[in-house]
Steps between C-alpha positions, in 0.01 A plus 500: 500500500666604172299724204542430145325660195467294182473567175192254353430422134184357381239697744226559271219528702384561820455159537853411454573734832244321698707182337832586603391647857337182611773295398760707684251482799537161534806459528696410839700815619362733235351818750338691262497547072276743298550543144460922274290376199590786336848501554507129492719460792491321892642632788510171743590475868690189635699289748885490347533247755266219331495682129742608247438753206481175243237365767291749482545553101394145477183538615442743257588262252295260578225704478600584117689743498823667494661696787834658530630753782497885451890579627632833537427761749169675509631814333582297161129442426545707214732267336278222635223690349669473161555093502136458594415704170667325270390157673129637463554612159630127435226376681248754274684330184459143619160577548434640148643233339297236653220700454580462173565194473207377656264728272704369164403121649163574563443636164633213302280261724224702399590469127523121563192487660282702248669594171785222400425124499735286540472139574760558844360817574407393862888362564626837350249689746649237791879605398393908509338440835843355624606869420231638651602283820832690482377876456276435820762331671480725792147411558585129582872553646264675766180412541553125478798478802289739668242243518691154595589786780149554613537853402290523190484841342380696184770301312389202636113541300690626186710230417234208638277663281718516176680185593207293546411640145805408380574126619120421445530600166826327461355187600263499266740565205771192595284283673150500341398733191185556607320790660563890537832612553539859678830662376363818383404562828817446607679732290210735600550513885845506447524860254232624678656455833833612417345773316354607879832417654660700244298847567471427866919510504486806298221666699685398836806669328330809522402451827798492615659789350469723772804326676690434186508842467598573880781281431608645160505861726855455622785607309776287385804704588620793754758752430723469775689872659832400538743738691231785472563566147480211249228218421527167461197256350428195728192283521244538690591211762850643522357866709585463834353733800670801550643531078408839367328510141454706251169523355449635160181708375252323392621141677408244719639544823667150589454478878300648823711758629565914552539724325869695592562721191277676327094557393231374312158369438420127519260273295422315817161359360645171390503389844266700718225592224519859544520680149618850626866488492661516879778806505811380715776679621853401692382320805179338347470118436473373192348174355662251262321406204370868464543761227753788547367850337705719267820558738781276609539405880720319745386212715593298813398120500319412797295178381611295263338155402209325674509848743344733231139575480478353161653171601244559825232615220536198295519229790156645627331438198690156436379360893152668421456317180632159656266514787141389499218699592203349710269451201778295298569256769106439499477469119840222515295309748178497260741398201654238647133322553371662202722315259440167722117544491560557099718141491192315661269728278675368165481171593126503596456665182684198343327243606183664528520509132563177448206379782317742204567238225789715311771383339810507703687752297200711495510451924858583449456847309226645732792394791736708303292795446473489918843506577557777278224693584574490817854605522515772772759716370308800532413423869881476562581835329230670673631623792897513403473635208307815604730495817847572271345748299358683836830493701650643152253811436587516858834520522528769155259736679772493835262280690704163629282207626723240683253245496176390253311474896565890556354563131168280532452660836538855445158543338297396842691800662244694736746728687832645452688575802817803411795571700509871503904632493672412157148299368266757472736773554838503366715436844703781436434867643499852326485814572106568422434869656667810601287776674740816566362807562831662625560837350888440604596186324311366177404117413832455294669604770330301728591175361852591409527524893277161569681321242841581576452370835295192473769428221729459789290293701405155562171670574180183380350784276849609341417290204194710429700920553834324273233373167347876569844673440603195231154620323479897545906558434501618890848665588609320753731614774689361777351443830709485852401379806214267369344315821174302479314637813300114614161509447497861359672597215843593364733815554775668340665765328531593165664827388539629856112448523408315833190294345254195650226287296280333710140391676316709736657354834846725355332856432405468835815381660677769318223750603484588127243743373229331313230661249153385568514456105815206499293356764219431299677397193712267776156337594362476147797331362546232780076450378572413217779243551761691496792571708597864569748690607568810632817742403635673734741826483581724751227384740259535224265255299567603149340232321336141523650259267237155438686172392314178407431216330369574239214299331616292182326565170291260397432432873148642522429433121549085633267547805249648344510236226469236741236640698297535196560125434307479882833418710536590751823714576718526862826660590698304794785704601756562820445878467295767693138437480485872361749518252351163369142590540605872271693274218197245548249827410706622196494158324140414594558221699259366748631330766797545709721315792763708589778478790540100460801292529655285274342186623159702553478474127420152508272499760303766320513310125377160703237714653342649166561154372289342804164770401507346134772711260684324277812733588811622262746695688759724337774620631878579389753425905658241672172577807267484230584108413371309760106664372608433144520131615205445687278720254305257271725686184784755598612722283859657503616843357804409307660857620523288863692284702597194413327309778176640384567431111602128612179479734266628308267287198501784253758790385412814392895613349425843462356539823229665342095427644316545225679119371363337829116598373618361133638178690136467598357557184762269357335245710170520420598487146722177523272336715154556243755378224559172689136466560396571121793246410369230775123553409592425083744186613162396714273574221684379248586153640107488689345521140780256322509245718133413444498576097803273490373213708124504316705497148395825352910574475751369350887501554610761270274739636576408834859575444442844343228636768754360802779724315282766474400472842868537636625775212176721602589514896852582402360811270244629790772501728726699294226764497663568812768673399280736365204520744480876693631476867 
């Protein structure tokens, strides 16, 4: 199976998607094709071995419109980016001027029809209407193809409606010279309706903006270190992993990387929605597409292209916007009737008319008013509409839905399940407590003698002594002699001081002498989660040193937000039932399985899934993705493993909690958009329908409520973008 993504002019609806997707369905050896209404694009799945490109372009064609292939690698969709602008702002123009066009027509058949006399006015009016025919093309390059095809859409009712109009009246002008003709209400569904089709394109302009800007975020050019001392310009596409690059203050850095000269503070919120600048050192990563402070730095490339997390960012939101959620797939299957059941309504209302004794272009006109009435353009834009803008607020607050499913179904979340290490905590251990009561050595010199020989170790807490000294400006020394003692503890000697840190099974291997008071601060640490250790010197405890964990930030702020939303909260970790049960305590949550295995995690989601929770798991390692996948959404920290970021339905960048409870309320606040948007398409088309078929409308109207209809769920949804999460 090869992938393609295609470039698609003439999607102005959501009814042009549904279009476009069911004609690519049916064709032999194409797997799969879903169409970005905002970005007006296709990605589309197929055999190479029974389809070409052209093939599959043709279909497309068919369907009326135009396709062409996005070339280029991933990490040009900037300059990609910049071709669809300009073709959009053609498109815009295009629009306008038919817009115009059709209002300049309809006005002078109004002037014919009410103000000048002339003794042809009704073969000028024809003539106008021929132009009126051409501004609306698109309704009947469309609609009517779509029919022949069994596939009748929105299109379809527009241009049987105004075409009827049209030939009817036409007939009477050449053929007969008698009876109404209905031009005016022609040129009337036609403004009116490009008028709608005209703000819609501008409204879903906006609502795509969020990933315009995502892909305006990259810069355009590097400046390359050549031979350690000079720079050299190159674009973008031209870094390669391992250049080094200079970043000047107040830049964009070009690539993901680290940082291996200098310091500063970042303007990371672009990407991960945090608004506190992020201070980074040499060592730290660094993000492309992020702002560099006030000093210049040097950089190493380490992902260039489609590897970066703004390329990763942007192809999120891109596959969430394409996909369809539950609720849209139900509301295409009532559309595709719905404008069927509005075909056999118009002609019932035809001939009912005429059973009535009316004239048959007064039958006619009350047919007209039906089809227009009736156009479900709103019930199309319902759903998508408020999906793109969704997936966009998402993705600007550092929230990154992979798929429209995971956003519908995040609201109807009754339980969150957290891995503890590096989700809840930060998965990296400090140096929390030191309790020295030693009259012969003080704290500072405590640690100088700790950190100088975990320094030297491969010890699994070293991390934790070498951020202390990093932080405190400890003097380190050498150490000799540095053994890890299995099981116990570590030993060795630093300034010609014999020295041990370790657990209790050491002090009494060593026999060492042990005040009752380190005891108890030994015992209260390990309560509380911790892990301590004791120093030893000379035989003697001097001190107990606690490392952890320790809790993130927003950590408890997110539990206790979710608990007062009535969700329940669980952590599900591989660690010591009391270390987990004392984190558990400090953040407030309420349940806890501790000491399970990988594949334990599963069982346990599944079994809180079996007693009725609709479960979201979040979790940030490569054990934590097979209970992202079976939870009914996972959630991945974006600080995590790539396994989990690739398993799991929704991203939160930053890593940070408090974004998974937003993610929620983002939710809630898409999905009561969609339902406000379905319930005034419903509404709307309930009360038309009859008005229209009992002839208390008439076509003009018709044609300016319908565009109404559609312009208004557009606006509601962009409300969005604003709404509080």
């Amino acid at each position: 199976m090869k992938n393609i993504q295609l470039q698609i002019k003439g999607i102005h609806c959501a009814s042009c998607v549904n279009n476009i997707e069911k004609s690519l369905g049916k064709k032999d050896g194409i797997a799969k094709g879903v169409v970005n209404f905002a970005l007006e694009q296709a990605n589309v799945e197929y055999d190479e071995n029974v389809l070409s490109e052209t093939d599959v372009i043709k279909v497309i064609t068919k369907a009326g419109y135009t396709a062409e292939v996005i070339s280029g690698e991933k990490h040009k969709d900037s300059k990609k980016h910049d071709h669809t602008s300009t073709d959009n702002n053609k498109e815009s123009k295009d629009r306008i001027i038919k817009l115009v066009l059709a209002f300049v027509l309809t006005a002078l058949i109004l002037l014919l029809a009410f103000a000048i006399d002339f003794a042809k006015e009704k073969t000028i009016m024809l003539v106008l209407s021929i132009g009126l025919l051409y501004a609306g093309r698109e309704f009947y390059k469309v609609g009517i193809p779509s029919l022949f095809r069994g596939q009748p859409n929105m299109d379809t009712l527009v241009a049987l409606g105004a075409g009827t109009a049209f030939l009817y009246s036409a007939y009477i002008v050449l053929f007969t010279s008698q009876g109404e003709t209905y031009f005016m209400d022609v040129g009337f569904i036609t403004t009116f309706i490009l008028l709608g089709r005209y703000l819609e394109a501008r409204a879903k302009g906006k609502a795509s903006e969020a990933i315009k800007k995502l892909l305006q975020l990259a810069p355009k050019i590097a400046h390359k270190v050549i031979d350690g001392k000079q720079t050299e310009d190159i674009d973008l596409d031209k870094v390669q992993i391992g250049d080094k690059l200079l970043v000047k203050p107040g830049e964009k850095i070009p690539v993901d990387g680290v940082m291996v000269d200098g310091g500063v503070s970042i303007d990371e919120s672009m990407v991960t929605g945090e608004s506190l600048p992020v201070e980074k050192t040499v060592g730290d990563k660094v993000i492309g597409a992020t702002l560099n402070g006030s000093q210049v730095f040097i950089m190493q490339a380490e992902k260039i292209g489609a590897d970066t997390v703004l390329a990763q960012i942007i192809k999120m939101v891109q596959d969430a916007q394409m996909s369809k959620a539950p609720i849209q797939k139900l509301v295409d299957t009532i559309s595709k009737y719905f404008v069927w059941g509005v075909l056999i309504i118009a002609l019932g209302t035809f001939f009912g008319w005429l059973g009535a004794g009316v004239a048959p272009g007064e039958a006619l006109f009350y047919t007209v008013t039906v089809l227009v009435i009736a156009c479900p353009c709103a019930l199309g834009l319902a759903t998508p509409i408020s999906i793109v803008v969704g997936t966009g607020r998402g993705a600007k607050l550092g929230i990154l839905i992979k798929n429209s499913e995971a956003l519908e179904k995040m609201h109807k979340v009754t339980a969150v399940v957290f891995d503890k290490t590096g989700t809840l905590t930060k998965g990296k251990p400090v140096v929390t407590d030191i309790n020295t009561i030693s009259h012969t050595l003080k704290t500072t010199e405590v640690m100088e003698l700790a950190c100088s020989l975990e320094t030297n170790s491969e010890h699994a807490l070293a991390t934790a002594f070498a951020k202390y000294a990093k932080d405190n400006n400890v003097s380190l020394s050498d150490a000799q002699n540095v053994q890890a003692i299995k099981g116990k503890g570590l030993e060795g000697t630093v300034n010609n001081n014999k020295i041990y840190l370790g657990n209790e099974t050491l002090v009494k291997d060593l026999k060492a002498e042990l005040n009752p008071v380190y005891k108890v601060a030994f015992e209260d640490y390990a309560k509380q989660g911790k892990t301590p250790i004791y120093f030893i010197k000379d035989k003697n405890v001097v001190a107990v040193i606690a490392v952890a964990d320790v809790i993130k930030e927003n950590s408890k702020q997110a539990i206790s937000k979710l608990q007062k939303q009535k969700i329940h909260t669980f952590m599900l970790t591989g660690d010591h039932k009391d270390t987990a049960e004392a984190i558990a305590k400090q953040l407030g949550i309420e349940n806890v399985i501790a000491q399970v295995l990988p594949e334990e995690k599963v069982a346990k989601i599944k079994e809180l899934q079996a007693k009725g929770e609709f479960v979201a798991m979040v979790g940030d390692g490569i054990n934590d993705a097979p209970a992202l996948a079976v939870a009914d959404v996972g959630i991945a920290m974006g600080t995590g493993t790539d396994v989990a970021v690739e398993t799991g339905d929704i991203v939160l960048v930053k890593g940070d909690l408090e974004k998974a409870v937003e993610a929620i309320n983002l939710s809630k606040a898409t999905l009561r958009t969609i339902k406000q948007n379905l319930f005034w398409a419903f509404i709307y088309n309930s009360i038309g329908i009859p008005f229209a078929v009992l002839g208390f409308l008439n076509p003009a109207i018709s044609a300016m409520a319908m565009s109404f209809s559609s312009v208004s769920v557009v606006l509601n949804a962009l409300r969005l973008k604003k709404a509080k999460i």
